[in-house]
TORFI-704593 format. One record per residue (C-alpha): residue in three letters; x, y, z. Coordinates in steps of 0.5 Angstrom, whole numbers, plus 500, padded with zeros to 3 digits. Example, Ala and Ser with C-alpha at 12.3 -4.5 7.8 and 13.67 -1.06 7.14 Angstrom:
BEGIN
ALA525491516;SER527498514;
END
This chain:
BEGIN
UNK288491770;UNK294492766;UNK298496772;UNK299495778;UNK300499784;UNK304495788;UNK310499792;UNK317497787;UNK324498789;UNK326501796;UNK331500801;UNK330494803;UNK333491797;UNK339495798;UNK340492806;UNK338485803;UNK342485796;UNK349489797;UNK351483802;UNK351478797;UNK353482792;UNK359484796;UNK361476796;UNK359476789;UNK365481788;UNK370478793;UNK370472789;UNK371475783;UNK377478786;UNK373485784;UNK375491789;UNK368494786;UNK363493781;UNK359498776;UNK352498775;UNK349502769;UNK341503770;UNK341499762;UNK341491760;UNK343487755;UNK339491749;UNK339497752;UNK331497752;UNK329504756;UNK323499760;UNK327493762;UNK324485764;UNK323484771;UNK330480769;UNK334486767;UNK333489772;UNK340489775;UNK340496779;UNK334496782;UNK335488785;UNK342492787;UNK340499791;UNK333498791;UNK331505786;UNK327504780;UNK328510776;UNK329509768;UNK335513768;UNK342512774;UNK348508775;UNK351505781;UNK358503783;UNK360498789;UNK365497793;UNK367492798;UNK366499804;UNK362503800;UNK356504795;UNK355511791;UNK348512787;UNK347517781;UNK341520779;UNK338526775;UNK334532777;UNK328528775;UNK329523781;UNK332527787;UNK326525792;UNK325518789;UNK332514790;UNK333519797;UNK327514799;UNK328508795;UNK335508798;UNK338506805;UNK342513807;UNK346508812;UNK348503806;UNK349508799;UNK350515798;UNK347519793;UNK351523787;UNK348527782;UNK347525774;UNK350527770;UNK355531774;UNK360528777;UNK356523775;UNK360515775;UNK365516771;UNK367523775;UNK365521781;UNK370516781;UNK376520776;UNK376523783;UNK378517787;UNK386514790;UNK384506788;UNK391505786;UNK391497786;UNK385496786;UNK380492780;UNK374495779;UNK369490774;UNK364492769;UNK359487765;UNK362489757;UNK354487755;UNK351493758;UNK356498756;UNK357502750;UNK364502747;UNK364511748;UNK361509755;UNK366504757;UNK372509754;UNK370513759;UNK369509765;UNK376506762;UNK379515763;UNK375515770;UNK380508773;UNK386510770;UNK385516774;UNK384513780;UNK389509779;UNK384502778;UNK385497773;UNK379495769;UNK376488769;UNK371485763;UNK367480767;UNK364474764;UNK359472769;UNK356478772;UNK356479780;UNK349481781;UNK347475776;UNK351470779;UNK348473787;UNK341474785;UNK338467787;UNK331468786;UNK332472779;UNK325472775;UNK325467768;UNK328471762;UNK321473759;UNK318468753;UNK312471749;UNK311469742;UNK313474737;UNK309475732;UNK308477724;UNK306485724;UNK301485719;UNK302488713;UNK296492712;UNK299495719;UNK306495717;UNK305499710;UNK312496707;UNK314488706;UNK319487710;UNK323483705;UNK322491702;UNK326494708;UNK331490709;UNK333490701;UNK333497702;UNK337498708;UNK342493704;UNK343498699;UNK345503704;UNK350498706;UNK353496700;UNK354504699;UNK357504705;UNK362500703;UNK359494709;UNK358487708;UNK353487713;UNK350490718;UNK349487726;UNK342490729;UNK342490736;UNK336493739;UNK329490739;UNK326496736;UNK330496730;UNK329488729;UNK322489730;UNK321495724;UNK325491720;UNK323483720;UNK315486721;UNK315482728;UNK312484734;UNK313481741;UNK311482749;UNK318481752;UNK318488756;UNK312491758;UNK309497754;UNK313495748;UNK311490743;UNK319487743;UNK322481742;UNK329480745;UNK332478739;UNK339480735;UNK339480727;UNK345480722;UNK343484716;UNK347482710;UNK348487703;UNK345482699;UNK338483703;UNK339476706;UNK339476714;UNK340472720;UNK334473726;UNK338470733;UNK331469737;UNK329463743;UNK325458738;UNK320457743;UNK318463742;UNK317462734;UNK311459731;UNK309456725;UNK306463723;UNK312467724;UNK317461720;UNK313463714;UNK313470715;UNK320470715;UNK321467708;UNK327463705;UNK332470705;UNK332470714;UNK335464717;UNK332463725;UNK337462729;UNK337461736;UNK340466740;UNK345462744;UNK348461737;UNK350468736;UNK357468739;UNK358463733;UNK354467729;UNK358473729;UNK364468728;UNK363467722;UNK364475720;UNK371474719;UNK374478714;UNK368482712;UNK367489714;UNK360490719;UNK357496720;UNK355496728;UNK352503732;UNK357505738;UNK351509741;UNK346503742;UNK351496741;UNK355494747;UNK362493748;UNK361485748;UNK359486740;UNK365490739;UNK369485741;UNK366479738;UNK366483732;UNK374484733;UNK376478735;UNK373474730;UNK377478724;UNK372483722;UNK373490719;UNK368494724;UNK366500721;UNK361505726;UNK355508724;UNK348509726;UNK343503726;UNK342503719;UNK334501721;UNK333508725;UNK332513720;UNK327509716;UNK324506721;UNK323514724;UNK320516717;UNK313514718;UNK310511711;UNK303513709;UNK300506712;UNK303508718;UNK301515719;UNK293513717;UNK293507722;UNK297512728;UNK291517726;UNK287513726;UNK289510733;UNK289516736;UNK282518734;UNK280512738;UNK284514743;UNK282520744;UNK275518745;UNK276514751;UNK280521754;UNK275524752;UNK270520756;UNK275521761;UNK275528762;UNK268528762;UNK268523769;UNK274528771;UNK269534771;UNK264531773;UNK264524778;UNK272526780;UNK270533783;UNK268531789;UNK275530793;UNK275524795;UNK277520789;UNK285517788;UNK290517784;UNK289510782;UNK282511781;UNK284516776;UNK289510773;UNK284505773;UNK278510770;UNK282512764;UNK285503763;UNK278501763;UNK275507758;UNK282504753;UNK279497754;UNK272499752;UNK275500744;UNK277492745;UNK284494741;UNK288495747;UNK294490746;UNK297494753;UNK299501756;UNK305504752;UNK308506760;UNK305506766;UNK300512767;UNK303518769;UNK296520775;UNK299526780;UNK295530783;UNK297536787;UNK305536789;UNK304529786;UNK304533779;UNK310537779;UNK315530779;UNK315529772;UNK316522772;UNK311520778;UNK309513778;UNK303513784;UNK303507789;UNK299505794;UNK304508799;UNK304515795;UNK296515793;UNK293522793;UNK286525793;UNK284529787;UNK282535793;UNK279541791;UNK283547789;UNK289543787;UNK291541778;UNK291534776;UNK296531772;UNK295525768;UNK300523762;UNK298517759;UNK298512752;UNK296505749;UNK299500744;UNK294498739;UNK296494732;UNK296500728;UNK299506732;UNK303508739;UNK299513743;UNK302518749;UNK297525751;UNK298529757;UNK293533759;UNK293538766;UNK285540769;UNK283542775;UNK279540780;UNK275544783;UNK277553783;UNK284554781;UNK289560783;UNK290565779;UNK297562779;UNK296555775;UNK292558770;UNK297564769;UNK302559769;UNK298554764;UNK296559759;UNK304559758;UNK305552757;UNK300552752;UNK303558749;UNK309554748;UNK305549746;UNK302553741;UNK308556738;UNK311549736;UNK304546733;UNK303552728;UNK311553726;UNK314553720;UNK322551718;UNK326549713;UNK329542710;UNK335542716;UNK332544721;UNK333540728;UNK329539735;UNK335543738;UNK333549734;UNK326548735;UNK325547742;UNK326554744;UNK319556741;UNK316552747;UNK320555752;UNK319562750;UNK313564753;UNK316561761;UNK323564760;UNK320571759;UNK316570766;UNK323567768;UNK320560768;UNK323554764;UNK322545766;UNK327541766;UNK325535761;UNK325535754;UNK319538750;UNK319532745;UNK320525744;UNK320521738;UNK314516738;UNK314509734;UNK308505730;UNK306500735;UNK313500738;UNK316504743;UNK313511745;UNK320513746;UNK324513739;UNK329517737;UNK333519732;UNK330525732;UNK328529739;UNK326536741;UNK331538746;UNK336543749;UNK342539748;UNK344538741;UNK341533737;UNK344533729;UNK338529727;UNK334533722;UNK327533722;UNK323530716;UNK317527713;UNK313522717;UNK317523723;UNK313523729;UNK315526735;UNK312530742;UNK310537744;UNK309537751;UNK312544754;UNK310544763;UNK311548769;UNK313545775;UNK312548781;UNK315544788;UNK311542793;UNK304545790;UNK302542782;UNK305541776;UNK302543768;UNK304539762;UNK300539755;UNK302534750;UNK300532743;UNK303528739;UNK305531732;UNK308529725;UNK313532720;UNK309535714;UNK312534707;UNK314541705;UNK310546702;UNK310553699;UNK308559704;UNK304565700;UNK309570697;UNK315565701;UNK322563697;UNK323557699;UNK318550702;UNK317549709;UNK316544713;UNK311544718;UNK307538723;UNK300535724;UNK297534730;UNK295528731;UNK292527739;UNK284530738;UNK282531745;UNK280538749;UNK284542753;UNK281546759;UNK279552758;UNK277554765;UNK285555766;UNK286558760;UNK288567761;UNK284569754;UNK287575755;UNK294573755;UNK292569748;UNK295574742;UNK288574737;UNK292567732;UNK293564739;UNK286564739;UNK285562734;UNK289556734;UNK285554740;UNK278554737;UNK280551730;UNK283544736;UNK277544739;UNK273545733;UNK277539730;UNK276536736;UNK269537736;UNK269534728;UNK273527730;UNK271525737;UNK263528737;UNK261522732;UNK265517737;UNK261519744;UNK254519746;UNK249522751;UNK253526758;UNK259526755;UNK257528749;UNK254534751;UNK259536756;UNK265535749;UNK261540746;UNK262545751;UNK268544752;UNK270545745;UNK265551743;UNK269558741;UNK273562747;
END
């Protein structure tokens, strides 16, 4: 069993802990302290040992801050949370704020603090995040103080141990390009740029340009390691050593030197009078300053290793087919089990969970989940980002939705599907509100658009068939998605905020349009889909981009409005199932077999 259901996080932490951290504080001379929800790399999912905001005030969520203070604690959390850090949080110990506004930073630009000093830990900050935490003193009065020792590590005395996996080659038959390939292209950038190295500081990009893969975070094939990337395409891997093996040091070849990661401080050093390349969206304050006082000239730029890495070459777009392909055989099957055994009431979200792991373990390739499976039923649906416990496990009951989004991590592809079906009769209101998302979801799938185009000009596509019924959702409508990497990658996004990143071949991203309805259900049908090259259109001027759909596995026609469909809706539909039918038929058998092929026949 890969996940556990065990209840994370709680308020318990938040009485035990703040006592501690308070000392902690004190003997720092800190008034107050910051905690942002983001560790040392910035990772999204982070290692039990990182995990500094959850040891603090007991929330879990993905995305928060809090700030402590020796007489009172304050938690900021985004709409997607509000329930969660309310019950994971003791109300007596830590108010609750709202993320983004005021958010941390206005929260405390409200404040009169004169005298007092607030402490942050400069490795988990962004030089643009710190710059605001830095206004937000000013205004309360506060002085600002870089810890070396961060008071949460210093208090926490039963820390878990910093996770140790190997890491591993990525084969090149996954990879598509030899690593020294990568890396001599990223050089060429540099030296264009006028840098004379470049320092990587996430994991991910690491990962893409080293062809490595390790097990540090759960879900993510990632191994905690830094990197320098110099402009003749030579480069420095920092890395604990007991996690390379003899396999890995011939991979790497006579261009990388490993280094251990306690040497990076020196590493970075030795930079004096060269001019770096250093991302001031992903890298932390800490680099920045290394970086400067080491003599360096830092010029700020995006990670030069997004852009290619998010541009899937013709290796990795056949082993991501490939891998949803099979993928979507173990969905399958579990839709099958959800139509038929899960209809009776009595089956729970985690036996959802469980029935759809194990139909992953049977293809005999799954090297993890890519997230915690996402198994709500009912109300439980309509939190977007619901982790069932057993505190919280519900019963699939009979006229309610069931929402499940889930994904697997395979050597050659990276998976993430969410599909909505009901469980026993639906209202008319949730196959109403269904045949909207999938309206929206048709809209993105079909589009064509021209070389330029961002996620930002797309998302409204997904969004308008609910706006004209007066509905919307309050998440993105796509993410970017890695190649047995993380499932959430950027640069690209498709969402209402500004993204600045054109979409272009090979780049994989999401579609994923819901409806929440609080308190009652929640609908979300996702796909994961590519960026086509650009083709002409009949008796069109100009080329056009568009997406191939990746994910094969059926949609539940019983909440499908055909009459709300418009005839190329229709058509669309039918033509998924029928290619569906077409990839999925030859991998399934018997019952299921059946069952696929009457939920894939014509509307």
């Amino acid at each position: 069993m890969r996940q556990n259901f065990d209840v994370k996080g709680g308020p318990q932490l938040g009485r035990n802990n703040l006592p501690k951290l308070r000392d902690a504080m004190k003997a720092q001379g800190l008034d107050g302290f910051y905690i942002p929800h983001e560790d040392e790399y910035q990772n999204e999912y982070l290692p039990a040992s990182n995990d500094r905001l959850t040891w603090a005030t007991g929330f879990t969520g993905s995305a928060g801050a809090a700030m402590v203070l020796q007489d009172k604690a304050v938690i900021f959390a985004d709409g997607r949370y509000t329930l969660q850090v309310r019950d994971q949080t003791d109300p007596d110990l830590i108010d609750v704020e709202s993320l983004p506004d005021p958010g941390p930073f206005g929260w405390l630009a409200e404040q009169s603090m004169p005298g007092k000093t607030i402490g942050y830990d400069p490795r988990l900050m962004t030089p643009d995040e710190l710059a605001k935490l830095e206004t937000a003193a000013k205004k309360a009065g506060a002085t600002l103080e870089a810890v070396e020792t961060n008071p949460i590590d210093a208090a926490w005395d039963d820390r878990p141990a910093e996770p140790m996996a190997p890491v591993v080659p990525q084969p090149l038959k996954h990879a598509g390009v030899e690593a020294t390939t990568k890396r001599e292209t990223i050089a060429k950038a540099l030296e264009k740029d006028g840098a004379d190295a470049a320092i990587i500081t996430s994991p991910a990009s690491v990962a893409w340009a080293f062809n490595i893969r390790g097990g540090d975070v759960a879900c993510s094939p990632l191994p905690l390691s830094r990197a320098v990337i110099n402009k003749d395409g030579s480069a420095d891997l920092f890395l604990d050593p007991r996690k390379a093996s003899k396999d890995l040091r011939e991979h790497l070849g006579n261009t990388v030197t490993l280094r251990p990661m306690d040497e990076l401080e020196t590493g970075l050093a030795g930079l004096s009078g060269k001019t770096i390349s250093l991302d001031p969206a992903l890298a932390s304050a800490w680099f920045f300053k290394q970086v400067e006082d080491a003599g360096a000239t830092i010029l700020r730029q995006p990670d030069p290793v997004l852009l290619p890495k998010a541009c899937k070459n013709e290796t990795e777009i056949a082993g991501s087919e490939a891998a949803h392909i099979r993928d979507g055989a173990a969905l399958t099957r579990f839709l099958h089990w959800l139509d038929t055994e899960a209809q009776s009431g009595e089956v729970t979200e985690i036996d959802a969970a469980l029935k759809l792991e194990s139909f992953r373990e049977d293809l005999g390739d799954l090297n993890d989940l890519s997230f915690e499976t996402i198994s709500g039923a009912g109300p439980h649906g309509a939190l977007p980002h619901y982790r069932v416990s057993s505190a919280s496990n519900l019963k699939l009951e009979r006229g309610t939705l069931y929402l499940v989004d889930s994904g697997g991590q395979y050597l050659d592809g990276t998976t993430d599907v969410t599909r909505t079906v009901p469980i026993g009769d639906a209202s008319g209101d949730m196959k109403r509100h269904y045949t909207l998302v999938l309206q929206g979801h048709i809209a993105l799938a079909k589009v064509r658009f021209p070389k330029g185009t961002t996620g930002t000009h797309l998302d409204a596509l997904a969004r308008h068939p609910l706006w004209q019924a007066g509905l919307d959702y309050d998440h993105g409508t796509g993410h970017g998605v890695g190649v047995y990497l993380g499932v959430h990658e950027g640069p690209q996004r498709i969402a209402k905020p500004w993204n600045a990143i054109p979409l272009r071949p090979g780049m994989i991203v999401s579609n994923e349009p819901g409806f929440y309805r609080e308190g009652q259900y929640g609908i979300r049908i996702e796909n994961l889909q590519y960026v086509t090259e650009a083709t002409d259109i009949p008796g069109g001027e100009r080329k056009m981009l568009g997406f191939q759909c990746l994910t094969w596995a059926p949609l539940s026609r019983d909440l499908i409005v055909q009459d709300m469909l418009s005839p190329a809706e229709h058509e669309w539909v039918d033509q998924y199932h029928a290619e569906v039918l077409e990839k999925i038929g030859p991998l399934v058998e018997g019952d299921v077999s059946d069952w696929l092929k009457a939920a894939c026949a014509p509307l």
